[in-house]
C-alpha positions as MATLAB code, in Angstrom:
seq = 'XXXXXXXXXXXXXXXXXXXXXXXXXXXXXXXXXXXXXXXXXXXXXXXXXXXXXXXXXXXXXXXXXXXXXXXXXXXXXXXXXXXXXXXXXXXXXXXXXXXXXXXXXXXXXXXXXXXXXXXXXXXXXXXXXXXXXXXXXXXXXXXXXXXXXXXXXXXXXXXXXXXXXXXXXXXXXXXXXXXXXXXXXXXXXXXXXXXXXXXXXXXXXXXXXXXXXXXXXXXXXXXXXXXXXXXXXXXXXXXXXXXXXXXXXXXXXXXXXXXXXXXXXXXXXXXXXXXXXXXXXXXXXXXXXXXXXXXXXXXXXXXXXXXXXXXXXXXXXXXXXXXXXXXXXXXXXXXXXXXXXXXXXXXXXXXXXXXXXXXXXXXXXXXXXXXXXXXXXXXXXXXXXXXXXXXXXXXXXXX';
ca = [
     -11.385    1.172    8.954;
     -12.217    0.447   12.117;
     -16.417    1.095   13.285;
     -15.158    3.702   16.099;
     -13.319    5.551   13.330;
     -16.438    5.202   10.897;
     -18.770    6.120   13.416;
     -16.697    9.693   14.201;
     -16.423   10.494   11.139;
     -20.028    9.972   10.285;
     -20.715   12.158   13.318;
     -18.337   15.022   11.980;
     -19.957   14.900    8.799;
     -22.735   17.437    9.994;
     -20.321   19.446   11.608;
     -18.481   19.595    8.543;
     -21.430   20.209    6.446;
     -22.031   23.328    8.798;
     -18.882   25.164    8.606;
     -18.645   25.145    4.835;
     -21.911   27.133    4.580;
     -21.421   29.353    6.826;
     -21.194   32.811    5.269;
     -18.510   35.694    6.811;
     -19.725   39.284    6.299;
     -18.162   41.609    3.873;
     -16.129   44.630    4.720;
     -16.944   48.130    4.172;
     -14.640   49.999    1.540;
     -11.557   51.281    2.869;
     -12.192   55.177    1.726;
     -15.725   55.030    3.639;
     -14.029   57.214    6.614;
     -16.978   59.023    8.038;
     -16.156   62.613    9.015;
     -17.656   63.633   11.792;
     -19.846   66.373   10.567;
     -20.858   63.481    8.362;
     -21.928   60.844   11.608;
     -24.919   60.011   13.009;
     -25.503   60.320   16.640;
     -24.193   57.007   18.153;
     -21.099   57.251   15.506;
     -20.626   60.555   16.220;
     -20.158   59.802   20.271;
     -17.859   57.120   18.912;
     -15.410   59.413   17.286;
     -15.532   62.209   19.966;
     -14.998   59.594   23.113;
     -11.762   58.501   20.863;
     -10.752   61.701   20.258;
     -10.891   62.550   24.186;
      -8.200   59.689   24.321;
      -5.463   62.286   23.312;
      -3.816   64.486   25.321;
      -1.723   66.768   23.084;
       0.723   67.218   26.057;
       1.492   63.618   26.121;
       3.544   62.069   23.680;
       2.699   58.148   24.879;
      -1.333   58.897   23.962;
      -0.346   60.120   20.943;
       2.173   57.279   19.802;
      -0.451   54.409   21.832;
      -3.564   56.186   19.623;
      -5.250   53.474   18.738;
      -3.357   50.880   19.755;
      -6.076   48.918   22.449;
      -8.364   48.165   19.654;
      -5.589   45.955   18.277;
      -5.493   43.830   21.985;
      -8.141   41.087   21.348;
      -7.109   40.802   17.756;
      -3.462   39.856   19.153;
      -4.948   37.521   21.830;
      -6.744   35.570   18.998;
      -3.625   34.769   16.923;
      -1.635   34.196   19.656;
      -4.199   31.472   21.181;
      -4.191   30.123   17.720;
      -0.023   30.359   17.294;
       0.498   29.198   20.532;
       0.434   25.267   19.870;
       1.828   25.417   16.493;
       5.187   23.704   15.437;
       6.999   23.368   12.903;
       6.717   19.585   12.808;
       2.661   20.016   12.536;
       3.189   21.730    9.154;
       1.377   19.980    6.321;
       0.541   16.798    8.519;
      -2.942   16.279    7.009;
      -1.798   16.191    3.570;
       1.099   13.736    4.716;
      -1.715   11.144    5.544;
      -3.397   11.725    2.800;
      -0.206   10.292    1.106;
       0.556    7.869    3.328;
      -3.022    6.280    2.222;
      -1.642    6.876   -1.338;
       1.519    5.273   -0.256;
       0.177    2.148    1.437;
      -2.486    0.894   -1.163;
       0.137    1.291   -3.828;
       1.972   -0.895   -2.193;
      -0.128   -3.750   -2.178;
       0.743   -5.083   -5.024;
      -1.926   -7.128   -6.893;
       0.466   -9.577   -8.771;
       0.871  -10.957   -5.218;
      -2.456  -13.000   -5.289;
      -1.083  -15.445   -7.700;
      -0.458  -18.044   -5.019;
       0.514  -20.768   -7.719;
       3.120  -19.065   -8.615;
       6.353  -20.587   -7.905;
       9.307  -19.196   -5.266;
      11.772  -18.075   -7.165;
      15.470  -19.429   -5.947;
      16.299  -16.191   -4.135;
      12.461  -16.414   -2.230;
      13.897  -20.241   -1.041;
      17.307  -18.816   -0.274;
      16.206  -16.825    2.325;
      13.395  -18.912    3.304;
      10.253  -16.580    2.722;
       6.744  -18.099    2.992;
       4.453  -19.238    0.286;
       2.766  -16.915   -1.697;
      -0.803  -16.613   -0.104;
       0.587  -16.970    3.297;
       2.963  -13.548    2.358;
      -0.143  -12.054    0.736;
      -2.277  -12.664    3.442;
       0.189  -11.399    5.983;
       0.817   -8.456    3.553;
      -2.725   -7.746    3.390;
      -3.125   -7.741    7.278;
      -0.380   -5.200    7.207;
      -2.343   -2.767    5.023;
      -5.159   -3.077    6.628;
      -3.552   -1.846   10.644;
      -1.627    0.999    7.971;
      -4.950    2.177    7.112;
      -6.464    2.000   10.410;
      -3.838    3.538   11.768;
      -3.772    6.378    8.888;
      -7.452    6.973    9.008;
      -7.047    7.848   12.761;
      -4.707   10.451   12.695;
      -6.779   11.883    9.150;
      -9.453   12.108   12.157;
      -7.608   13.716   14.136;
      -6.856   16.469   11.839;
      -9.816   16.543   10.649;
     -10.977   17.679   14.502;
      -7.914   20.169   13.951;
      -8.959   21.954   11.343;
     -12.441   22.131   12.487;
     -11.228   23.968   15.116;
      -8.585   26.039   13.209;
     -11.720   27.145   10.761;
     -13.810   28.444   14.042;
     -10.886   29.974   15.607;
     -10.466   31.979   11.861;
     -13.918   32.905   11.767;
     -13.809   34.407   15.286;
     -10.523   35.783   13.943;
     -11.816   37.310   11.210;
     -14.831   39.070   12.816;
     -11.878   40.422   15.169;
     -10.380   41.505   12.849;
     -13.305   43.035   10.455;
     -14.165   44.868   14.083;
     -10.875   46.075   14.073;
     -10.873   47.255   10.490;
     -14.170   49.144   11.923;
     -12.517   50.492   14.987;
      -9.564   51.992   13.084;
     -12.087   53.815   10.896;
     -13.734   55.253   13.899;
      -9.940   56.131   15.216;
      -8.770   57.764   11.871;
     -11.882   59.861   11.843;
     -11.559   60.954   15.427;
      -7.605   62.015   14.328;
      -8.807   63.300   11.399;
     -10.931   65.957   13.492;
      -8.373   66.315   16.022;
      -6.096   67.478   13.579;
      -8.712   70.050   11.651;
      -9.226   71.310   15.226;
      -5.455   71.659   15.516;
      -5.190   73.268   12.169;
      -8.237   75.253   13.037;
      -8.771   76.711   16.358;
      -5.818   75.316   18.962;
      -2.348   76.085   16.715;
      -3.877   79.595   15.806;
      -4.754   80.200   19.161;
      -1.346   79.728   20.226;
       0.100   81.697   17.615;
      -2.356   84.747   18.426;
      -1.206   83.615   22.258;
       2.308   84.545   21.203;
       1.993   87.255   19.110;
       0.075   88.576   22.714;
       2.517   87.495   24.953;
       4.743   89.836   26.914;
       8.137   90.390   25.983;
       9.295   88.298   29.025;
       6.755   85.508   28.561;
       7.188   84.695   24.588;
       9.951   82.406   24.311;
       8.057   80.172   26.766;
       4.365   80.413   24.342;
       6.910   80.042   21.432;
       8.189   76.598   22.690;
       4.680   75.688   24.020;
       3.360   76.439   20.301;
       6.394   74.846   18.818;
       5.711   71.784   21.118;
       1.991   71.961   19.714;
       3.283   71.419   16.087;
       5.214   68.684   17.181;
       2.965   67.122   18.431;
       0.546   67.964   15.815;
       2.840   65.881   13.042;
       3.002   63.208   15.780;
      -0.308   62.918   15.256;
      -0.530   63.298   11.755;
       2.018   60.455   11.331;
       0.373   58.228   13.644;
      -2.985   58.574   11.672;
      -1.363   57.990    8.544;
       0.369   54.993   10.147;
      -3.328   53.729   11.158;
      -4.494   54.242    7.383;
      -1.868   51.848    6.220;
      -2.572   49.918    9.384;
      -6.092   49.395    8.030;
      -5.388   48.924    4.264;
      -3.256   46.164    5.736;
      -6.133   44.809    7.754;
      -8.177   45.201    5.021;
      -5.780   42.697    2.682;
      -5.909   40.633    5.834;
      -9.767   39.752    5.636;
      -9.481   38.045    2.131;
      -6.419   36.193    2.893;
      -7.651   34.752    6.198;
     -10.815   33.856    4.079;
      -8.839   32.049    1.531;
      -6.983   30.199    3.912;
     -10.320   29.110    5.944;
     -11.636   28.319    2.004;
      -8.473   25.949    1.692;
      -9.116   24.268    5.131;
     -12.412   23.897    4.815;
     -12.085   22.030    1.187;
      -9.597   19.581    3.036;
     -11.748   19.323    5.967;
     -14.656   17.966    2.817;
     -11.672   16.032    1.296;
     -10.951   14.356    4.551;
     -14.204   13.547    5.170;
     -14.984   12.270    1.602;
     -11.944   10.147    2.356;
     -12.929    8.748    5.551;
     -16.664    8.056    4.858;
     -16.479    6.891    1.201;
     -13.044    6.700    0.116;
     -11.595    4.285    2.491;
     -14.310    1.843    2.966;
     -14.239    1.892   -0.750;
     -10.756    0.539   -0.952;
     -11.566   -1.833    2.132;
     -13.717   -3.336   -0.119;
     -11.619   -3.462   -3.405;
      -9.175   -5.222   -0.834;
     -11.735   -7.830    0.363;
     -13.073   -8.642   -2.948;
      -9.345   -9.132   -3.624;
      -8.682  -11.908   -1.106;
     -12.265  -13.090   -1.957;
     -11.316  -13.379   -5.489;
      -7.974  -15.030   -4.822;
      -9.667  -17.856   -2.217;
     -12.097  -18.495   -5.089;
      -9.755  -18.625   -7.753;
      -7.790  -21.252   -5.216;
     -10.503  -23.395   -4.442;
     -11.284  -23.359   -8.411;
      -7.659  -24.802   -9.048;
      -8.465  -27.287   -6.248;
     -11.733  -28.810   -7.846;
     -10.237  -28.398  -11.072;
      -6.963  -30.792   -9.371;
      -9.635  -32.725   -8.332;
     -11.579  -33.339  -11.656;
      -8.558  -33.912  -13.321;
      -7.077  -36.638  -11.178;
     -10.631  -38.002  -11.729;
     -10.506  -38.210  -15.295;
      -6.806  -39.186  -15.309;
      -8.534  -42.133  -12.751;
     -11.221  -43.082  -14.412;
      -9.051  -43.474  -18.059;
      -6.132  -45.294  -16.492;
      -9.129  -47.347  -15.070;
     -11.069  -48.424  -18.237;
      -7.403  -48.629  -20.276;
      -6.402  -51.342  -17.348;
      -9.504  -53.022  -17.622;
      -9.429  -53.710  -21.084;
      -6.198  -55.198  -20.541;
      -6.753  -57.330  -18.028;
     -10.388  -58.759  -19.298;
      -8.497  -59.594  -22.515;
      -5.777  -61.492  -20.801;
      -8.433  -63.459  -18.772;
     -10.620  -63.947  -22.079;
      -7.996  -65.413  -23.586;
      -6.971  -67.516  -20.739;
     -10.341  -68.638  -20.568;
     -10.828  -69.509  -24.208;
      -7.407  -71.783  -23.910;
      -7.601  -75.519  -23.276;
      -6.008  -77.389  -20.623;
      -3.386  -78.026  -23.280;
      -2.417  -75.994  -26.522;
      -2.862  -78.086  -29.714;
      -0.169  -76.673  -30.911;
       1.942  -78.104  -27.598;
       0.411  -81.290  -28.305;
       1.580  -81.789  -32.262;
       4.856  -80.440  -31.273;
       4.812  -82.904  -28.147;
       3.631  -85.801  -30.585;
       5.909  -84.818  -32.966;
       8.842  -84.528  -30.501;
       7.442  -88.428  -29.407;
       7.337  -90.003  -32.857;
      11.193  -88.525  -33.471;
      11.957  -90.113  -30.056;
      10.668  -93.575  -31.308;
      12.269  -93.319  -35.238;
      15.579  -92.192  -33.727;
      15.203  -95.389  -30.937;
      14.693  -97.346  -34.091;
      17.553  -96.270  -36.154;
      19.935  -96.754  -33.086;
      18.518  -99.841  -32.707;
      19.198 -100.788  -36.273;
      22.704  -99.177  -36.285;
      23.869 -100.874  -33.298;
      22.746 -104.263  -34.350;
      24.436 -103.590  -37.736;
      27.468 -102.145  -36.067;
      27.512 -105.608  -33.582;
      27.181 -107.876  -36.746;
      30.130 -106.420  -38.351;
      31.862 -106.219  -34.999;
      31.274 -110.124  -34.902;
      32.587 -110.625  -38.597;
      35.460 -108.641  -37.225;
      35.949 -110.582  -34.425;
      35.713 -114.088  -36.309;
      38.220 -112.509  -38.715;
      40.813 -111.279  -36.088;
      40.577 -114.971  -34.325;
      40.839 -116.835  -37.559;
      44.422 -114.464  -38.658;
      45.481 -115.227  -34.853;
      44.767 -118.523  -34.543;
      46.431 -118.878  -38.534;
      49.621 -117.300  -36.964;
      49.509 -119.429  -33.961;
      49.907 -122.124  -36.536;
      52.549 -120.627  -38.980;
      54.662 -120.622  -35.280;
      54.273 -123.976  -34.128;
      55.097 -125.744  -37.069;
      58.984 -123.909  -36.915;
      59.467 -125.715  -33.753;
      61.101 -123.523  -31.443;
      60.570 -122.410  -27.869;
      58.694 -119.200  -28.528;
      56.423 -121.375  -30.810;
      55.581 -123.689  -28.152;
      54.836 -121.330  -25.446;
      53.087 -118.862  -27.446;
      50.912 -121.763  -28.676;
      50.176 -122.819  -24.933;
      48.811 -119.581  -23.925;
      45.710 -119.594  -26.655;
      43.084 -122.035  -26.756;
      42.616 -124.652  -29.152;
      40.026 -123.697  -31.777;
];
């Protein structure tokens, strides 16, 4: 709520505070009709100046008796009629809802802004979750302002609606009072009718001349008439006034009704709303807390994740350089194999050796062999003494 709004309604507090004490008078019972034999003097002058107002030969006093008291009473409603529309029915109570309407609808499951965007939320591209609750938040808060303005404004409204009924009502209550003070003054007009002028007219007739009585009959039949004219038209004021006299309770009540949601308004504007302005606050308070608690928890866990991965990868590496440093220039175990491998070089050098000079001896057995059956057959062909003999014999050496 915005300070202008907070500051008017603090000011209308007082006013408020004001019109609910204030205390109407009560009427006077509606069968307390003083007669007036019965009046005291300045009463008394009251009913006799009304009673001058009719003129028993005039029908229009006698149907308008009584009828100016009702004037200002009909100025009053209409003043307060005259702005009223049908679309101004109820509006207070509308944004009293509307309040209703709008914090409901700030859904609280929104602060989880770790919460993943569901497929349908990507689909159409909507933000991330704080950023839509923060925007969503902003929007409740111009709803309220903009609620808790017009709830000022009617509140002004029915301030004024609760004067205007208690100037109505004290019309009216003088009203109920005048039409008291007109019934009474009928009332007496009528005994006097009953009394003194209808049997004067009759003993007027009964006197007339012969010539001159249907004329004093009509002007005392006229005189009746107009007598139950009058009757009826004070009768017509007594239910006039019982109906006034419902009307002072009911204009009471409603006054009682507006003045209770005038209070309600006010309760509203001055305690209610600021409340939930700050049930909203701690809210996003909350949330930002909660966030920057995930971050620092992020945070300590990627520095316990560092410092493990750390120590595990020292470990390893000082025990590959431990052992690298504990290791000679050569393995012994490269060296046997290595001397090993050496020695089987020499023995096998050996054994070929041995082979190959056994294999050549045998070879040169062979070869003494193979000459000694040539040079035999060489022989065997000479000694036949034929050509072949003699020229195979000249191509081989002689032994």
């Amino acid at each position: 709520m915005s300070e202008n709004v907070r500051q008017k309604a603090e000011a209308a507090l007082a006013e408020v505070e004001e019109i609910s004490q204030a205390i109407l008078p009560e009427p006077v019972a509606a069968n307390e009709i003083i007669a007036l034999d019965q009046a005291d003097g300045p009463v008394s002058n009251e009913i006799k100046s009304r009673m001058d107002e009719i003129d028993m030969g005039d029908t229009n006093s006698i149907v308008a008796f009584g009828s100016g008291a009702q004037a200002e009473l009909q100025e009053i409603s209409q003043s307060m009629l005259q702005g009223v529309r049908n679309k101004d029915v109820g509006p207070a109570g509308d944004s009293l809802r509307n309040i209703v309407t709008t914090i409901r609808g700030f859904s609280v499951s929104e602060l989880d802004v770790r919460r993943e965007r569901s497929w349908w939320e990507k689909l159409l591209g909507r933000a991330a979750p704080f950023a839509q609750f923060t925007a969503r938040f902003e929007e409740v808060q111009g709803q309220i302002d903009r609620v808790t303005d017009e709830l000022l404004g009617h509140e002004h409204t029915l301030l004024k609606d609760i004067k205007s009924l208690d100037m109505l009502y004290e019309k009216t209550l003088a009203f109920y009072d005048e039409l008291a003070l007109y019934i009474a003054a009928g009332e007496e007009k009528l005994k006097e009718l009953d009394e003194k002028d209808i049997p004067a007219k009759e003993a007027e007739v009964q006197a007339a001349a012969e010539d001159k009585q249907v004329i004093t009959a009509q002007e005392l039949r006229d005189l009746r008439a107009a007598r139950d004219d009058l009757e009826r038209r004070v009768h017509d004021l007594k239910l006039t006034r019982q109906v006034t006299m419902q009307s002072l309770p009911s204009i009471r009540l409603v006054q009682e009704n507006d003045k209770s949601l005038v209070t309600k308004i006010n309760s509203t504007l001055v305690n209610t709303v600021p409340l939930w302005e700050t049930q909203l606050a701690q809210a996003v308070t909350i949330q930002r807390s909660s966030e920057a608690a995930a971050a620092v928890r992020d945070a300590n866990d990627l520095t316990n994740e560092l410092l493990t991965a750390n120590a595990a990868n020292l470990r390893e590496s000082n025990k590959m350089i431990r052992e690298e440093m504990e290791r000679g220039v050569f393995d012994i175990e490269a060296v046997k194999q290595a001397n090993a491998d050496l020695i089987g070089t020499i023995e096998e050098s050996l054994q070929i050796a041995d082979e190959g000079k056994t294999r050549r001896a045998a070879a040169e057995e062979d070869l003494k062999a193979m000459e000694a059956e040539l040079r035999d057959t060489l022989a065997s062909a000479k000694s036949r003494r034929d050509g072949t003999g003699d020229n195979a014999g000249t191509a081989v050496p002689n032994g």
